[in-house]
N, C-alpha and C positions, 0 to 999 in steps of 0.2 A: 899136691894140694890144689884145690882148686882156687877159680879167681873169686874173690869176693865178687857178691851179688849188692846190686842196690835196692837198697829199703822199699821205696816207692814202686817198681818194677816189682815188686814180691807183694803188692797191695795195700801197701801201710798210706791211709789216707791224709798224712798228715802234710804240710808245706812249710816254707822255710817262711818265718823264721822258729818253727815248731817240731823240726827235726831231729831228734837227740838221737839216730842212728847213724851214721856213718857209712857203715858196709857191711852186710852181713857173712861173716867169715865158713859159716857152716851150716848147714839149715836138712831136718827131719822132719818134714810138714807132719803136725799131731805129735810128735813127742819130744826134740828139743831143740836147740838154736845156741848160736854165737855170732857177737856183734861188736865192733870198735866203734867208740867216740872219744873224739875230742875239742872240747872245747879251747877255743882260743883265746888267748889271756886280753884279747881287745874287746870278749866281747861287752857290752855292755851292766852286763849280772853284777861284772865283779869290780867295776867303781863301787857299789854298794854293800858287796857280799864277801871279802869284809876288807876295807881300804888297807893298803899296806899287809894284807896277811890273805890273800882271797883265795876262796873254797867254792866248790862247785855245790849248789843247794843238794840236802839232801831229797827237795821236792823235784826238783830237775833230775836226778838220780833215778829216783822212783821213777817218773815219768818216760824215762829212755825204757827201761826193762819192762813197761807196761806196753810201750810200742812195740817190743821185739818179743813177746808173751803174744800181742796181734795177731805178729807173724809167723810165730810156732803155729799158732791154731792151726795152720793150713789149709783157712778159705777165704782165698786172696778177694779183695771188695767188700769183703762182710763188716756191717756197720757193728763197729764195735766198742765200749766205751768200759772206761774204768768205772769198777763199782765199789770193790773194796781194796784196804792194802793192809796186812797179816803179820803183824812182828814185824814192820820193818825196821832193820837197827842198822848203822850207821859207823861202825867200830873203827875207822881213822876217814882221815879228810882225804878229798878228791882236789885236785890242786889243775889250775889252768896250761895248757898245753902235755899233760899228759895222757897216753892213749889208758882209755877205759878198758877193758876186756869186760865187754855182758854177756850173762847166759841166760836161759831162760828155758825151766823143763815142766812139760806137759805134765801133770799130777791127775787130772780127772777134770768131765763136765756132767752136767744134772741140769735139767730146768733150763738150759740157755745161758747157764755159769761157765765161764771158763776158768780154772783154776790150775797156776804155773809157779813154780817155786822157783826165785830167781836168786842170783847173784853179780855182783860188782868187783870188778879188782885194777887197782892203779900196780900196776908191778905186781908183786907180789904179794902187797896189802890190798885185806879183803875192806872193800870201801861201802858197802852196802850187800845187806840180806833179808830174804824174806819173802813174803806168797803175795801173789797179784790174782785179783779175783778182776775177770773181765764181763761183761752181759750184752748180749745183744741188742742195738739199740732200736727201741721203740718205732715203728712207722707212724712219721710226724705229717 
């Protein structure tokens, strides 16, 4: 197996504290990808999210698998931004210091759309599923 890659070296423009990649475990630039996260139970989300019982947001969730959807695309720097998010469901809780398993597979692009049907899993529970629609961002 190979060594994980990291997120940012593979183009993902994002900075800490906005990182919800960890290391990218497997990667098919243009058709699919795998990714570990974990959040740490200090960080600050989960005084609020939810005291005494705390869950990793399902918007935090979303947001790791649209990063690494990015980085499937396989054209590292390209500005790129979420535009849509497709049935995402949510079917048990992501819990603080557990590693994530992300995937994220190429389905098709049209028009400057990129579109990736993703998944989440803490262990063996699947923690989040559904399609991430990305678009190229505008020159500002």
């Amino acid at each position: 197996m190979a060594p994980p890659l990291d997120p940012i070296a593979l183009g993902l423009p994002h900075r800490e504290p906005f990182v919800f990649v960890d290391a990218v475990t497997e990667l098919i630039p243009g058709d699919r990808a795998t990714a570990t996260k974990t959040f740490d139970a200090s960080d600050p989300m989960f005084r609020g999210h939810f005291p005494g019982d705390p869950v990793v947001p399902g918007v935090i969730l979303t947001e790791a698998l649209a990063q690494l959807s990015g980085i499937v695309s396989g054209n590292a720097g390209r500005a790129l931004r979420l535009a849509a998010i497709k049935s995402m469901k949510f079917p048990a809780a992501a819990r603080p210091d557990e590693e994530i398993a992300l995937s994220a597979k190429f389905s098709g692009a049209v028009g400057g759309l990129i579109q990736c049907a993703v998944e989440a899993r803490a262990g063996d529970r699947l923690v989040a599923e559904g399609v991430i629609v990305l678009a190229e961002s505008p020159a500002e």
